[in-house]
Backbone as XML, in Angstrom:
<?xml version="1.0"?>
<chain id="A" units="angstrom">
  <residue number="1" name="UNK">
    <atom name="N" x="3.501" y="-9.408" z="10.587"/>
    <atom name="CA" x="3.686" y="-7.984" z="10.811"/>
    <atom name="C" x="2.388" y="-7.416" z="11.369"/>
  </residue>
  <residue number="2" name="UNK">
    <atom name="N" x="2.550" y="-6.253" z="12.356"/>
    <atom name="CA" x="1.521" y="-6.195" z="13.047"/>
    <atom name="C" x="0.739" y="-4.814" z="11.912"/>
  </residue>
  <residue number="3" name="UNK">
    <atom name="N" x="-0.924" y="-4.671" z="12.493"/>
    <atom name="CA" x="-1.477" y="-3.815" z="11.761"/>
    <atom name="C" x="-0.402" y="-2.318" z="11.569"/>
  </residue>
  <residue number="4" name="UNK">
    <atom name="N" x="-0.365" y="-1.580" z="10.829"/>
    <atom name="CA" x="0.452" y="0.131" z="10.983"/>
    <atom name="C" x="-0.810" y="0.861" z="11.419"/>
  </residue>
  <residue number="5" name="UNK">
    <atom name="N" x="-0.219" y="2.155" z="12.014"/>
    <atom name="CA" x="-1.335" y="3.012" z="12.735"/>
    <atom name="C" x="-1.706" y="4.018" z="11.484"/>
  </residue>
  <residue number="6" name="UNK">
    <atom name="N" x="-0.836" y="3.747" z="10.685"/>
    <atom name="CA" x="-1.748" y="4.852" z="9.546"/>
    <atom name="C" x="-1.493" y="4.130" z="8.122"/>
  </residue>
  <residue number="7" name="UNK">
    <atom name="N" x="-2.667" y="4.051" z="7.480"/>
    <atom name="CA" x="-2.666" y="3.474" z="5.789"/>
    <atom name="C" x="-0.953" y="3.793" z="5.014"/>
  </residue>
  <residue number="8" name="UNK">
    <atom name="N" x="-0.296" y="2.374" z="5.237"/>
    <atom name="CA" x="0.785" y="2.403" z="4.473"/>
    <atom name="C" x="0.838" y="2.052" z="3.123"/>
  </residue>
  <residue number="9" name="UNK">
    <atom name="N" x="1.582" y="2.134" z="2.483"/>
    <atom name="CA" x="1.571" y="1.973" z="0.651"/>
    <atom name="C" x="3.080" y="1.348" z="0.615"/>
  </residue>
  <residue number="10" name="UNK">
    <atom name="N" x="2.971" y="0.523" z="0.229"/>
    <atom name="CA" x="4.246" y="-0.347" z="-0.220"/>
    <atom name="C" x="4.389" y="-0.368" z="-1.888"/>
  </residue>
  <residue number="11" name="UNK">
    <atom name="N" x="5.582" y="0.454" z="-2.504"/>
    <atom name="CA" x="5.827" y="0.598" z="-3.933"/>
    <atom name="C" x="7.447" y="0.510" z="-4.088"/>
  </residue>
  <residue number="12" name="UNK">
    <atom name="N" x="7.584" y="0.992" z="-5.363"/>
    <atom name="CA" x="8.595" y="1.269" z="-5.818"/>
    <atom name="C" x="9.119" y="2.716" z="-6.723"/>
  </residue>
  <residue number="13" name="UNK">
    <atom name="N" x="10.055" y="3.088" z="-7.258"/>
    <atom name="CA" x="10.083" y="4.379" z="-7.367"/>
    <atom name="C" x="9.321" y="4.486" z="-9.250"/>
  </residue>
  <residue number="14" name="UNK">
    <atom name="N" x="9.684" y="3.422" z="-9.358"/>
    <atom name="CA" x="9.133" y="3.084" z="-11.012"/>
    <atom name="C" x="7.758" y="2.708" z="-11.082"/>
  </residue>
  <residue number="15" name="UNK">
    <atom name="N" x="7.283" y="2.569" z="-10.181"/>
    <atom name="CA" x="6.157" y="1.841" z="-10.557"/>
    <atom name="C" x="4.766" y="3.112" z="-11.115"/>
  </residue>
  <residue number="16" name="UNK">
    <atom name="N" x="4.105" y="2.728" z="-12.156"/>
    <atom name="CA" x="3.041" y="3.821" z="-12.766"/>
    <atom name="C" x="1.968" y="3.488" z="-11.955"/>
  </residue>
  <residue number="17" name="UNK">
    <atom name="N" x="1.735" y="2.761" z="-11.936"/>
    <atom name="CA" x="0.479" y="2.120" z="-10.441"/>
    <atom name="C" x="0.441" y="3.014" z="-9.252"/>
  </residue>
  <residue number="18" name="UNK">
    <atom name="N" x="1.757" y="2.932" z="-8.723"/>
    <atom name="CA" x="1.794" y="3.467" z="-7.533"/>
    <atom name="C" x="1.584" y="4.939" z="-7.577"/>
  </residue>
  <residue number="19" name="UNK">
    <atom name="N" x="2.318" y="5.515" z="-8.647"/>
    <atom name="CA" x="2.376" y="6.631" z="-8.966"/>
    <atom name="C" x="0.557" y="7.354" z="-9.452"/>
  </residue>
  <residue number="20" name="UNK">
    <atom name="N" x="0.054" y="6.367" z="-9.567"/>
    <atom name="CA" x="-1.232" y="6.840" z="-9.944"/>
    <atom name="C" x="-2.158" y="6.905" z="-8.895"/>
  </residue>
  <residue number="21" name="UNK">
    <atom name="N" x="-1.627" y="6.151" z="-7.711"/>
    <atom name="CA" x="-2.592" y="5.810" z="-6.731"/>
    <atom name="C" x="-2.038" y="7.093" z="-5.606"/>
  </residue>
  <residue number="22" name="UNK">
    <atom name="N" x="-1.174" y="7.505" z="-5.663"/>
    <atom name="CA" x="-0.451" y="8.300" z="-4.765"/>
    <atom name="C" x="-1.104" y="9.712" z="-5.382"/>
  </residue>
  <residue number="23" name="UNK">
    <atom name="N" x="-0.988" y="10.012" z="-6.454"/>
    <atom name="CA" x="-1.631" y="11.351" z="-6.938"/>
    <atom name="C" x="-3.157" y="11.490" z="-6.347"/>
  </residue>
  <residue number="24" name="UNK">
    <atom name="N" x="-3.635" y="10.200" z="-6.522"/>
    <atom name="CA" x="-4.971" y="9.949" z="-6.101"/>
    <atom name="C" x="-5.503" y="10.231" z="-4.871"/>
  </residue>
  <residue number="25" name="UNK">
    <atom name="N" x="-4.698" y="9.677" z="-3.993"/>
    <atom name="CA" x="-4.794" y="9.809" z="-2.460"/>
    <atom name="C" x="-4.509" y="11.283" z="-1.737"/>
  </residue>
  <residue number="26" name="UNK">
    <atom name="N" x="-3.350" y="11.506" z="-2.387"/>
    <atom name="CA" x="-3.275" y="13.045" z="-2.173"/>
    <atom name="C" x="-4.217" y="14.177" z="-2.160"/>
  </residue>
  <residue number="27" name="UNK">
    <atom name="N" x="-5.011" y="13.722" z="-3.748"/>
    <atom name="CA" x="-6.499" y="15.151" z="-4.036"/>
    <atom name="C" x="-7.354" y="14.798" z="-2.887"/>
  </residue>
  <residue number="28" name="UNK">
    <atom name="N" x="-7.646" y="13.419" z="-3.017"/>
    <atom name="CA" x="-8.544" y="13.409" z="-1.785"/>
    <atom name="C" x="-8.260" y="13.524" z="-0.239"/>
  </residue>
  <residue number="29" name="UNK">
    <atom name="N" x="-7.085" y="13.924" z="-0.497"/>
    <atom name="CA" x="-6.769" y="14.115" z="1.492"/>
    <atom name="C" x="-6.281" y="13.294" z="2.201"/>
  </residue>
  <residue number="30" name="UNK">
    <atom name="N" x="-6.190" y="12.193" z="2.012"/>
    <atom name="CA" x="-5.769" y="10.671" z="2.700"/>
    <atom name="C" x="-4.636" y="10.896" z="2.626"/>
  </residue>
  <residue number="31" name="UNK">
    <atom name="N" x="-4.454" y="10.301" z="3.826"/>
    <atom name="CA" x="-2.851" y="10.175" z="4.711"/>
    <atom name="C" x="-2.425" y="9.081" z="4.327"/>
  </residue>
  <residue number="32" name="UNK">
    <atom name="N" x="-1.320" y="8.954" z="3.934"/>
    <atom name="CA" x="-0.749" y="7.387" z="4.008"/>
    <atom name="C" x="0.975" y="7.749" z="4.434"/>
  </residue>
  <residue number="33" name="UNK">
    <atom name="N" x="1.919" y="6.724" z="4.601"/>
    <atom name="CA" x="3.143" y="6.536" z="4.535"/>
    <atom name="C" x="3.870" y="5.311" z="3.040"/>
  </residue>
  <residue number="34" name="UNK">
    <atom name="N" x="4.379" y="5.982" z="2.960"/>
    <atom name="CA" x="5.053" y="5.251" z="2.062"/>
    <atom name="C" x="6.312" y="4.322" z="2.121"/>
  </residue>
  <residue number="35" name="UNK">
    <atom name="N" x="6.210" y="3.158" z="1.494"/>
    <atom name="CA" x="7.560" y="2.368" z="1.897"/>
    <atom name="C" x="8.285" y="1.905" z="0.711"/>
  </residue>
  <residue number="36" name="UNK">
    <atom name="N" x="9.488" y="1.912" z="0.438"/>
    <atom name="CA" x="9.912" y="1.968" z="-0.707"/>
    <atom name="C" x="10.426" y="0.456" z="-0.848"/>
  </residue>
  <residue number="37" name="UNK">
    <atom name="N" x="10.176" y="-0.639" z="-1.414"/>
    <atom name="CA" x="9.886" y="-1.927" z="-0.851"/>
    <atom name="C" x="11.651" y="-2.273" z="-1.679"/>
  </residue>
  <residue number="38" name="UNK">
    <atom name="N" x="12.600" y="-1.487" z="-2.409"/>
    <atom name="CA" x="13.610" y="-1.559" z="-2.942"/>
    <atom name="C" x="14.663" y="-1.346" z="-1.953"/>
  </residue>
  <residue number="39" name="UNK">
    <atom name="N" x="14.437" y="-0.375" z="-0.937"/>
    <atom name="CA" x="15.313" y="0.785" z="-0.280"/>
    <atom name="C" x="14.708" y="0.185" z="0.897"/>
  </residue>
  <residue number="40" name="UNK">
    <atom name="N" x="13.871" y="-0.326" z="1.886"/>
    <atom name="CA" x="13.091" y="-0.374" z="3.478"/>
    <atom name="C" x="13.680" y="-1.928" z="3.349"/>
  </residue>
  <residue number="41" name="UNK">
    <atom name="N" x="14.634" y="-2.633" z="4.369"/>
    <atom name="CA" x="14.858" y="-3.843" z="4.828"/>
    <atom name="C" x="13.349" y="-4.125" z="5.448"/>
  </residue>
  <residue number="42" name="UNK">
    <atom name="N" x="12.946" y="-5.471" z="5.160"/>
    <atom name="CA" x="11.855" y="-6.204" z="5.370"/>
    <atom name="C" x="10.554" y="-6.157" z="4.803"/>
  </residue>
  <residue number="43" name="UNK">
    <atom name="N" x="10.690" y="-4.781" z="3.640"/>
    <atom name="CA" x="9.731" y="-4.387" z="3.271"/>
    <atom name="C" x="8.660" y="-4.953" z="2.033"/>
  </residue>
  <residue number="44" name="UNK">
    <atom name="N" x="9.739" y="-5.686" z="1.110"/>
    <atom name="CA" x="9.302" y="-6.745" z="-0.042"/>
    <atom name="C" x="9.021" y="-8.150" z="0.694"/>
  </residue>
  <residue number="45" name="UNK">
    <atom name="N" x="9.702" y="-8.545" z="1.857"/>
    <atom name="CA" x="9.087" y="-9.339" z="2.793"/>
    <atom name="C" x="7.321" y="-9.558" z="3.018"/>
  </residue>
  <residue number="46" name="UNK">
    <atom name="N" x="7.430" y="-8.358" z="3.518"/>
    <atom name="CA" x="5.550" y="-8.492" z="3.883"/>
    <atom name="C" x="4.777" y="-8.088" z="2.400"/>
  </residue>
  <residue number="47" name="UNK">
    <atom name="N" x="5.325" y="-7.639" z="1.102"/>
    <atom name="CA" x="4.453" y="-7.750" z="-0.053"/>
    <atom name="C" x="4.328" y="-9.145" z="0.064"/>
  </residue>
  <residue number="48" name="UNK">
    <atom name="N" x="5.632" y="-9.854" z="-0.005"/>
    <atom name="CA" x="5.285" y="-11.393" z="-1.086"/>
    <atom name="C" x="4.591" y="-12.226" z="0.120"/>
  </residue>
  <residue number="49" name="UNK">
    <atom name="N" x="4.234" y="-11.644" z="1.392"/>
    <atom name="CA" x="3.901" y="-12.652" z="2.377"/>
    <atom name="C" x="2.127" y="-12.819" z="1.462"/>
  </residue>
  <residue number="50" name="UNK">
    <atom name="N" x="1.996" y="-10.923" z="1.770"/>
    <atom name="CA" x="0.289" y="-11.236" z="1.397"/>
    <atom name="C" x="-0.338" y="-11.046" z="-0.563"/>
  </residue>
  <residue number="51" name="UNK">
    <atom name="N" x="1.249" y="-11.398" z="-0.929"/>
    <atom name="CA" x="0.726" y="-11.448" z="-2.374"/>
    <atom name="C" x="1.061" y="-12.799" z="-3.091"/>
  </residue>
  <residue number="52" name="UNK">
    <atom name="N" x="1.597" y="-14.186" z="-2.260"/>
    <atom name="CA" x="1.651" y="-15.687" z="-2.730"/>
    <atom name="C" x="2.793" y="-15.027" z="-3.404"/>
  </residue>
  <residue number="53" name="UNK">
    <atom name="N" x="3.990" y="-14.834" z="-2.952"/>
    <atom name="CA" x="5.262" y="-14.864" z="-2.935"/>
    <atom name="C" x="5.579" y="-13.384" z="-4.250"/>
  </residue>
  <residue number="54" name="UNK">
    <atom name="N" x="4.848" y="-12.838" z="-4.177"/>
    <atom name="CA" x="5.250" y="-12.016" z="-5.525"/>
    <atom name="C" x="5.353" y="-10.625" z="-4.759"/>
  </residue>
  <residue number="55" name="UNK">
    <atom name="N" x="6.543" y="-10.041" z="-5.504"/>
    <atom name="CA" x="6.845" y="-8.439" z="-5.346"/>
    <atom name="C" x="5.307" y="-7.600" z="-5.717"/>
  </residue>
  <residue number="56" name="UNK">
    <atom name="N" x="4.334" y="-7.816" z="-5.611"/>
    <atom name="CA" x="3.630" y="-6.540" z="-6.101"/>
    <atom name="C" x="3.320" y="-5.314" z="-5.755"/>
  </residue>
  <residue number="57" name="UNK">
    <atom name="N" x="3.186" y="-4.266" z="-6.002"/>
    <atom name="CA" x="2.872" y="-3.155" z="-5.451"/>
    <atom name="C" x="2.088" y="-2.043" z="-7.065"/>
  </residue>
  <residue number="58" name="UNK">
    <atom name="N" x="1.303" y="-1.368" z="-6.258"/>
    <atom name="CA" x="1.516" y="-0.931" z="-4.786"/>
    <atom name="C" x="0.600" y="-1.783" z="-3.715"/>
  </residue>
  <residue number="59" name="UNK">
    <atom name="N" x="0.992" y="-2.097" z="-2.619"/>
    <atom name="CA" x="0.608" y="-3.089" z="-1.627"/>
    <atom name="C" x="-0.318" y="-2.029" z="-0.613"/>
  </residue>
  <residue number="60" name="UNK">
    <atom name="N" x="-1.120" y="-1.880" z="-0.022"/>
    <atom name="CA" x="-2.042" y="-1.464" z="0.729"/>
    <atom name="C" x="-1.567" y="-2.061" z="2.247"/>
  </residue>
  <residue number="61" name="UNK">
    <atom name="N" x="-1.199" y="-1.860" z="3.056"/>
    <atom name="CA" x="-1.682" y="-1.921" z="4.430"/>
    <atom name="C" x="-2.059" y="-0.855" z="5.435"/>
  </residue>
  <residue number="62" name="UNK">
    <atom name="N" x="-3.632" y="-1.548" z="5.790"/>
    <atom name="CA" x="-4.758" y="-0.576" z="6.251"/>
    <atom name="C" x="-4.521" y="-0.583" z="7.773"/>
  </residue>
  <residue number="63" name="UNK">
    <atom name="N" x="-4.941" y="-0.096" z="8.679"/>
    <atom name="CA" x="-4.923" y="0.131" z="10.084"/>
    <atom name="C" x="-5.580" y="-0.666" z="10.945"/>
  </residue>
  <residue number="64" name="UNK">
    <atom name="N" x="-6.433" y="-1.760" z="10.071"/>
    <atom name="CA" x="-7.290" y="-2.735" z="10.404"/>
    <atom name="C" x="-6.631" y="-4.098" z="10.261"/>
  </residue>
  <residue number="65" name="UNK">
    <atom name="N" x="-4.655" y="-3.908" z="9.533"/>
    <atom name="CA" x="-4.705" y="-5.316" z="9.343"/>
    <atom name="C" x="-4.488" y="-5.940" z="8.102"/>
  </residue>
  <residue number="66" name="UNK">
    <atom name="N" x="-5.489" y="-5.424" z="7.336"/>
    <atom name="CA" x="-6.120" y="-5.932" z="5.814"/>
    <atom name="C" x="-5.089" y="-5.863" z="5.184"/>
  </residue>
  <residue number="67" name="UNK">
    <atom name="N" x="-4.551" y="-6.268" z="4.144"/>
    <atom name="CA" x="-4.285" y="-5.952" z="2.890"/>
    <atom name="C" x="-4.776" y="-6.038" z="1.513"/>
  </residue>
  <residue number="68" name="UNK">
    <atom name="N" x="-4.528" y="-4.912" z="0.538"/>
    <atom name="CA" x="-4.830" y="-4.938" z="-1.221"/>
    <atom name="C" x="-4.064" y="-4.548" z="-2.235"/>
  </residue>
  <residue number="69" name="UNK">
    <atom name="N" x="-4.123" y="-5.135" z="-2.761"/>
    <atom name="CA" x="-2.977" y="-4.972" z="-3.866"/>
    <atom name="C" x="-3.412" y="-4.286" z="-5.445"/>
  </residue>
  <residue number="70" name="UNK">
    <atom name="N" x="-2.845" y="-3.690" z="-5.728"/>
    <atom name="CA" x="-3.243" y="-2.736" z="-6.659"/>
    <atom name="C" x="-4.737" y="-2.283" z="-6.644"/>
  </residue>
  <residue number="71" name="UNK">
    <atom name="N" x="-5.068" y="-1.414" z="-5.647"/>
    <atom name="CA" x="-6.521" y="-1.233" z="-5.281"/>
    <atom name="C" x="-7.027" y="0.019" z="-6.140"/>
  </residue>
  <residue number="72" name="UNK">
    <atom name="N" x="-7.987" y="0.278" z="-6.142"/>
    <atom name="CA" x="-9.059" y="1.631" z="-6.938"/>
    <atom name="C" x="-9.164" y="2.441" z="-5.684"/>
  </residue>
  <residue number="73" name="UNK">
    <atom name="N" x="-9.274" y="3.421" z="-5.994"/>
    <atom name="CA" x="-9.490" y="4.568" z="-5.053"/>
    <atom name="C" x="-10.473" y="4.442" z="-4.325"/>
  </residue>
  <residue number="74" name="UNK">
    <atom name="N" x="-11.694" y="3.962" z="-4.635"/>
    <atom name="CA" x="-12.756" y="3.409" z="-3.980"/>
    <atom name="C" x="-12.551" y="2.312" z="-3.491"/>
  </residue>
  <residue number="75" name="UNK">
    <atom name="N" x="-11.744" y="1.084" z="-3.405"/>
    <atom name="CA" x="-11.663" y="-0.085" z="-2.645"/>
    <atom name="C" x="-11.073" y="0.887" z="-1.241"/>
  </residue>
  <residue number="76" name="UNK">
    <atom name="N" x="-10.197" y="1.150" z="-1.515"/>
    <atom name="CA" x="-9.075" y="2.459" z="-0.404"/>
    <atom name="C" x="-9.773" y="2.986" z="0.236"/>
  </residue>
  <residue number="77" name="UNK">
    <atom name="N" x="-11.079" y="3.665" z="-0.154"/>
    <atom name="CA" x="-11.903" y="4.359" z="0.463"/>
    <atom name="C" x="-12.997" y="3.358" z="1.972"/>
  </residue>
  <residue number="78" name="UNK">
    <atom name="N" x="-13.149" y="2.394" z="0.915"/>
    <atom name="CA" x="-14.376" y="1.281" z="1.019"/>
    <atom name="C" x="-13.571" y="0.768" z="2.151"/>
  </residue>
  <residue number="79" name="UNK">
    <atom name="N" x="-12.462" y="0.497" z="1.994"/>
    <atom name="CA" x="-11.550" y="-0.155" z="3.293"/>
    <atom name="C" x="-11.357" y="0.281" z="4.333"/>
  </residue>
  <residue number="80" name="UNK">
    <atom name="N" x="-11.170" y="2.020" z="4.132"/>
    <atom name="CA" x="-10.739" y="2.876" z="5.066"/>
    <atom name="C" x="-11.939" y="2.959" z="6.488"/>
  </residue>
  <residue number="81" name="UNK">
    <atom name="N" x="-13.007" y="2.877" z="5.843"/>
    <atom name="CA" x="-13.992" y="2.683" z="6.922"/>
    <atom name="C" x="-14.648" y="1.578" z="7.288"/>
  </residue>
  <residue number="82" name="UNK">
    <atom name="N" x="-13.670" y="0.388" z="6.828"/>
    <atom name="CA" x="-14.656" y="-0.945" z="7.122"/>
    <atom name="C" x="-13.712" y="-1.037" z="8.932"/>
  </residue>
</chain>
């Protein structure tokens, strides 16, 4: 899958992770899209590609490519400008 043009978040609607990281991103201003990896065809696809076959989320894909999986607000940050 090719890089996305803006910081996507791959979750689920249950997940407290995601839900914590999304409140997070919000205060600080950061843009992201969200993909609902239950509900988006192909979307639990590219988790388990870059998580050694496992559903995890919330999944990070950065504009550079990268991916992280259950990241800190500061990895997010730290990424955003690498």
């Amino acid at each position: 899958m090719s890089a996305p043009t803006t910081l996507t978040m791959y979750s689920t609607t249950w997940c407290g992770y995601c839900r914590r990281l999304k409140t997070q991103l919000n205060a600080e201003g950061i843009d992201f899209t969200e993909v609902d990896i239950e509900r988006t065809p192909g979307a639990a696809d590219f988790v388990m590609k870059v998580n050694g076959g496992n559903q995890t989320v919330p999944t990070l894909h950065f504009p550079n490519g990268t991916a992280l999986t259950n990241p800190t607000l500061a990895q997010v940050k730290e990424q955003l400008v690498a």
